[in-house]
N, CA, C and O of each residue as an XYZ file, in Angstrom:
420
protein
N      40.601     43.074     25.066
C      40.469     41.804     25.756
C      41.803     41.074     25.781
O      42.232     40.480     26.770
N      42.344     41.159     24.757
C      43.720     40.551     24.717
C      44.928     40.765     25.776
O      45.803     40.094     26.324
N      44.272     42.610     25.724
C      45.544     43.262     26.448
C      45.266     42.686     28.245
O      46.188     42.199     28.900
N      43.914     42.860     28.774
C      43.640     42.270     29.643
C      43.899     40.759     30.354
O      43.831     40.535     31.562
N      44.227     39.745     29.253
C      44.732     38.571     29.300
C      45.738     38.756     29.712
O      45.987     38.880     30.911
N      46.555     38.816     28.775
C      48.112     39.317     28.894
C      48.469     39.928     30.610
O      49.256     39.315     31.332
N      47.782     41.147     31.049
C      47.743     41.522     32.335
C      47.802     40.244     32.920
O      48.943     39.800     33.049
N      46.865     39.525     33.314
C      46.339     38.954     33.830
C      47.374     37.559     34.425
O      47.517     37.023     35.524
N      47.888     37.370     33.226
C      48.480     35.867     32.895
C      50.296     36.456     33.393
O      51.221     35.691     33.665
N      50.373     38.284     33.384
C      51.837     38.825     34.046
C      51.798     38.905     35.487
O      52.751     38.932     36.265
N      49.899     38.957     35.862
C      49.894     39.297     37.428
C      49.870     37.666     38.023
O      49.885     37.479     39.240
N      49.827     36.377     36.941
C      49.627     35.546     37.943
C      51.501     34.724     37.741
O      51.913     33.774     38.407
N      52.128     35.323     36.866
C      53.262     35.153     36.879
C      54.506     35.716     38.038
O      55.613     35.294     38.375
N      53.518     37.070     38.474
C      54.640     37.438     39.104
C      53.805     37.169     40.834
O      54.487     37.339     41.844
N      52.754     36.873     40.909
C      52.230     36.155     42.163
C      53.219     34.606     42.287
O      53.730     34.128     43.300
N      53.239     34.179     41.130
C      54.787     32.738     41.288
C      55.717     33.358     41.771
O      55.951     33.111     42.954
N      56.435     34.195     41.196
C      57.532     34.386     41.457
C      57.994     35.093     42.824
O      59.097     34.856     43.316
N      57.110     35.941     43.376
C      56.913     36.276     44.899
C      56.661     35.084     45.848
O      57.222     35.180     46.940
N      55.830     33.846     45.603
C      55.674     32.727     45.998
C      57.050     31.939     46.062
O      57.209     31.219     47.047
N      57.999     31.997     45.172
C      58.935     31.212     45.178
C      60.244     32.075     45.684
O      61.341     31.572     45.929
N      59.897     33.548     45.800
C      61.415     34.131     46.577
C      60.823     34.263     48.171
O      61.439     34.897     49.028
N      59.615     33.612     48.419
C      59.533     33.440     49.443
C      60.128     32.465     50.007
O      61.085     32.636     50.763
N      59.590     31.201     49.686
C      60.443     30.076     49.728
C      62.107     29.975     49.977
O      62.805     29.536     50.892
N      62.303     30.449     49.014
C      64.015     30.311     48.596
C      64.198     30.936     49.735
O      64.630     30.135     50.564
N      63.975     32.809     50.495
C      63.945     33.154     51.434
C      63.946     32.285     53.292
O      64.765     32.366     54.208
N      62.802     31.624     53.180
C      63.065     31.055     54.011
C      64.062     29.648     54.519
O      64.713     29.267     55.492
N      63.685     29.216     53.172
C      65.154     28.298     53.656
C      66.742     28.496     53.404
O      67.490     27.519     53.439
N      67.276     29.940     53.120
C      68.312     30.739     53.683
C      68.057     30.836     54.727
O      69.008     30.402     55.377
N      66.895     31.339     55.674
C      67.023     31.504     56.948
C      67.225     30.399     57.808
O      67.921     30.391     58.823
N      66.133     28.848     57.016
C      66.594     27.977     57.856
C      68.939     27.249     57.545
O      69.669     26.409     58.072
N      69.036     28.024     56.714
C      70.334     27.681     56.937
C      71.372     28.704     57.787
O      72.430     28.551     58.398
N      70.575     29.708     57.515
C      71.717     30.512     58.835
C      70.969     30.630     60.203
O      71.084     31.542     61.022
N      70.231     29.588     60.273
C      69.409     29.448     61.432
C      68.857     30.790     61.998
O      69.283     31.165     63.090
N      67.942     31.536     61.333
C      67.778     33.124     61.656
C      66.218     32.829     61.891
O      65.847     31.833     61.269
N      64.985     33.614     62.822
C      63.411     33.509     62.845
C      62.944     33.879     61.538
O      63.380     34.839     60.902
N      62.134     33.171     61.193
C      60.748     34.088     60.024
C      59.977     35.159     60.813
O      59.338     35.016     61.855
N      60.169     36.185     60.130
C      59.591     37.106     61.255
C      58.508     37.986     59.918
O      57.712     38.864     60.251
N      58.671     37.582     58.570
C      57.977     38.240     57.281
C      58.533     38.097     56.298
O      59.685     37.669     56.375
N      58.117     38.311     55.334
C      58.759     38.052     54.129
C      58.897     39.832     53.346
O      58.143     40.790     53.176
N      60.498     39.441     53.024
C      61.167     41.032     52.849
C      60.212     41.839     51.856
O      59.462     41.286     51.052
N      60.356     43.417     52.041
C      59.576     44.157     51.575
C      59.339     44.060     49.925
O      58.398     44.568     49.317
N      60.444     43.269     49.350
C      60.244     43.047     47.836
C      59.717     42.164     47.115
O      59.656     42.062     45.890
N      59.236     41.358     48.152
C      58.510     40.063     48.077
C      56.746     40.764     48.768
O      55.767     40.159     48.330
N      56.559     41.541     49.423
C      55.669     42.307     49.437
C      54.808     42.869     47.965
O      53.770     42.546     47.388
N      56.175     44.145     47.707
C      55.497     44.830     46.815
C      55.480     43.892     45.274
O      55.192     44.439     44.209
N      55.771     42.685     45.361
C      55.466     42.039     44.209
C      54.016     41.307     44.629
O      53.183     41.074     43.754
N      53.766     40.943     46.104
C      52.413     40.597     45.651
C      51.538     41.621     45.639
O      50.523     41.228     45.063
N      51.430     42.702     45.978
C      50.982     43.662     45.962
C      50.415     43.926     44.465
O      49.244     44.068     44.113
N      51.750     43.953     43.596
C      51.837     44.283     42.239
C      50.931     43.396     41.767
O      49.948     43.739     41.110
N      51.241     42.072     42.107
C      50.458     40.579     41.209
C      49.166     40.758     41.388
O      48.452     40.409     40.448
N      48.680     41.179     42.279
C      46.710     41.310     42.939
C      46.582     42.115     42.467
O      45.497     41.848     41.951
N      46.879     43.334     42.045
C      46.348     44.415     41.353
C      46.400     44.068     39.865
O      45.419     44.536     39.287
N      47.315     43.327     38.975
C      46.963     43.155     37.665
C      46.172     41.854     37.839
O      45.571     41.587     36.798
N      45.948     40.837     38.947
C      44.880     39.715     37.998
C      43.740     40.543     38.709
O      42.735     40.512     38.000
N      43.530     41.334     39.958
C      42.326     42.240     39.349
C      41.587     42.778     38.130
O      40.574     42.504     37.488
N      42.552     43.656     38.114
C      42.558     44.538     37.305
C      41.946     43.439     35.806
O      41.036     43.766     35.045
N      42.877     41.951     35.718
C      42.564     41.353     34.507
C      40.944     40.505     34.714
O      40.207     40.157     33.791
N      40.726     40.345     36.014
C      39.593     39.150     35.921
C      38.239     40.814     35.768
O      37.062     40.714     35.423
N      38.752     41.736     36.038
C      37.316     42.912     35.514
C      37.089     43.225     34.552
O      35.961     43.671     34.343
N      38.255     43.128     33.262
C      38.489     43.517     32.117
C      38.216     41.933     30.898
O      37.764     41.861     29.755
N      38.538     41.302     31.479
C      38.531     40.250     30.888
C      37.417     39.755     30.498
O      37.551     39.472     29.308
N      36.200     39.450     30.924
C      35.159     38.857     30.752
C      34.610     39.317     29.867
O      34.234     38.681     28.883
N      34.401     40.994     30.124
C      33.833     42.080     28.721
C      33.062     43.030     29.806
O      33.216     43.082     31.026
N      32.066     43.859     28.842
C      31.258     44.705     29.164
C      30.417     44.335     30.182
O      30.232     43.158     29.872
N      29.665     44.545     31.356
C      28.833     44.684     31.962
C      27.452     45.077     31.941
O      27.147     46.206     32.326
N      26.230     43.939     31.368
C      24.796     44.149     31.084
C      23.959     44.603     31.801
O      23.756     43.632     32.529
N      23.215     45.484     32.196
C      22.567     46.186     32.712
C      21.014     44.633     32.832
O      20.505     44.343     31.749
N      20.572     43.991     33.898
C      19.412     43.258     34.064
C      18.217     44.018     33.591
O      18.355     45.111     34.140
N      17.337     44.049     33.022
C      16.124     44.580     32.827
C      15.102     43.751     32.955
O      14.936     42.731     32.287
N      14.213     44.266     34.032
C      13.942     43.525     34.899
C      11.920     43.227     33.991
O      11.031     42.703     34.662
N      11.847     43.364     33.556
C      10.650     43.390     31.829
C      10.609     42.962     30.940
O       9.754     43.057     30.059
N      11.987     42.121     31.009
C      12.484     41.245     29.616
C      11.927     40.144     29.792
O      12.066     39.633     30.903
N      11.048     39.361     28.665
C      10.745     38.122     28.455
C      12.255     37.305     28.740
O      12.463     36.369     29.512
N      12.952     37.819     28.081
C      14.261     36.632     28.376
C      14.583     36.276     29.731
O      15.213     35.224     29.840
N      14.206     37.116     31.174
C      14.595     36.642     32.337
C      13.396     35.783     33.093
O      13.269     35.564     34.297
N      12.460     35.322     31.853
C      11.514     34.879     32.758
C      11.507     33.012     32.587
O      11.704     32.606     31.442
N      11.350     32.252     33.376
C      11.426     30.707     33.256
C      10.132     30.541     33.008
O       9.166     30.737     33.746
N      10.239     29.826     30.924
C       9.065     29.786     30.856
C       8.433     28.099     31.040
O       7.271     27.721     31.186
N       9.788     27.271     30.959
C       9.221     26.001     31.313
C       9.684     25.202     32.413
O      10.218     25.887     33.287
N       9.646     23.924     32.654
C      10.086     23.852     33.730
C      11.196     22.450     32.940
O      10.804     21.714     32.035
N      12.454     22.400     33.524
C      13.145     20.991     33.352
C      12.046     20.304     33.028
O      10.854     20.451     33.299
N      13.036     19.041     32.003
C      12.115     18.243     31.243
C      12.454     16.954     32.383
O      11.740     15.964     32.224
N      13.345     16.887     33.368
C      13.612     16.018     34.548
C      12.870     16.448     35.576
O      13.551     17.255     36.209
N      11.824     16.312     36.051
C      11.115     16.517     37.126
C      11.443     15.265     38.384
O      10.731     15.088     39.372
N      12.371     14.688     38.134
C      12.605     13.489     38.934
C      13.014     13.832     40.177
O      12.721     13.141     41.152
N      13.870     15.145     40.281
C      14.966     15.833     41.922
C      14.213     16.834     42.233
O      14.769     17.922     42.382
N      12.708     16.731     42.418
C      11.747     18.190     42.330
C      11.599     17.165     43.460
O      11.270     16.012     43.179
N      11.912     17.674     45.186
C      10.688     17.571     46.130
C      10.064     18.620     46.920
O      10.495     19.698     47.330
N       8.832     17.977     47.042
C       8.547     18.995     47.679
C       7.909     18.618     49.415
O       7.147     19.356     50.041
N       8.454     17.332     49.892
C       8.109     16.741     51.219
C       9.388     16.466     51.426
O      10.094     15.595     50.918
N       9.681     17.449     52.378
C      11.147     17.535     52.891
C      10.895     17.750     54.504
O       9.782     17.365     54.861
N      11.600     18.210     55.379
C      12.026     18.532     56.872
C      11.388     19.819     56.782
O      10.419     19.940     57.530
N      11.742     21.051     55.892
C      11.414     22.229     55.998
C       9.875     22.534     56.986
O       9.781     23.254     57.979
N       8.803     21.735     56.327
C       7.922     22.046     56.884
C       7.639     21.827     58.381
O       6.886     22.625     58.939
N       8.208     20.762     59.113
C       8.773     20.920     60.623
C       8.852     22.508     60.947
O       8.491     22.821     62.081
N       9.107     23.124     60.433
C       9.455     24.762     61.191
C       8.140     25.191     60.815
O       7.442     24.852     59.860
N       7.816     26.468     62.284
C       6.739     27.051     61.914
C       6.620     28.045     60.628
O       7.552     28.793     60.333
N       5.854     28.016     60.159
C       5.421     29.420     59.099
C       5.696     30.453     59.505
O       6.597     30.999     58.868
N       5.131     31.240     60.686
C       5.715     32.544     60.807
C       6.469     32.933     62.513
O       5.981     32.928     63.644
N       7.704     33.209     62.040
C       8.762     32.591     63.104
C       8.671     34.235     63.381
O       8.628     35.197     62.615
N       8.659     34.091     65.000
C       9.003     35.826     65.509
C       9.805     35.893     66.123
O       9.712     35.794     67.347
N      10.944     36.097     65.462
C      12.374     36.563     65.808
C      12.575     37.693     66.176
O      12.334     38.534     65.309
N      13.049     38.206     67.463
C      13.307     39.146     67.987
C      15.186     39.627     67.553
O      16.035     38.830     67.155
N      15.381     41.084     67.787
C      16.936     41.021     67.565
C      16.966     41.663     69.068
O      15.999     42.343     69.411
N      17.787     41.512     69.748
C      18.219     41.742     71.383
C      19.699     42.919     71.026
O      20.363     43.376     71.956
């Protein structure tokens, strides 16, 4: 997890630093009065580089991946909010018919 941080916190370092030789880039051009036509290929393969490690860090980072089981008392709502005050149930919705026959063309 650590090592994943670390990734993470190098891919959003070097996403700055591609961000800022962009910059610097273009206003050389606005001093030799030249078009923006892209930003040079090394300013590319650094963001390139930067998206692949805070990928790489926001998949690793969080942890393991739990499988839902869909039988577990734990996924079931057994009570309801103890605020029942933002519960409506006379809204606009019912304006629309019940069973709408939508065609696809």
């Amino acid at each position: 997890m650590r090592l994943g941080f670390a990734v993470g916190v190098i891919g959003v370092l070097i996403l700055s630093h591609a961000a800022y030789s962009t910059i610097q880039y273009r206003s050389l051009l606005k001093i030799t009065e030249d078009e923006f036509s892209g930003p040079p290929i090394n300013v590319v393969i650094e963001l390139i580089a930067g998206m692949v490690f805070c990928m790489w860090a926001a998949l690793t980072v969080p942890g393991k991946f739990l499988s839902i089981l869909p039988q577990s008392d734990e996924n079931r709502v057994v009570a309801l909010p103890a605020n029942l005050d933002f519960m409506m149930f006379n809204h606009r919705g019912k304006a629309f018919p019940l069973d709408m026959d939508l065609k696809l063309k």
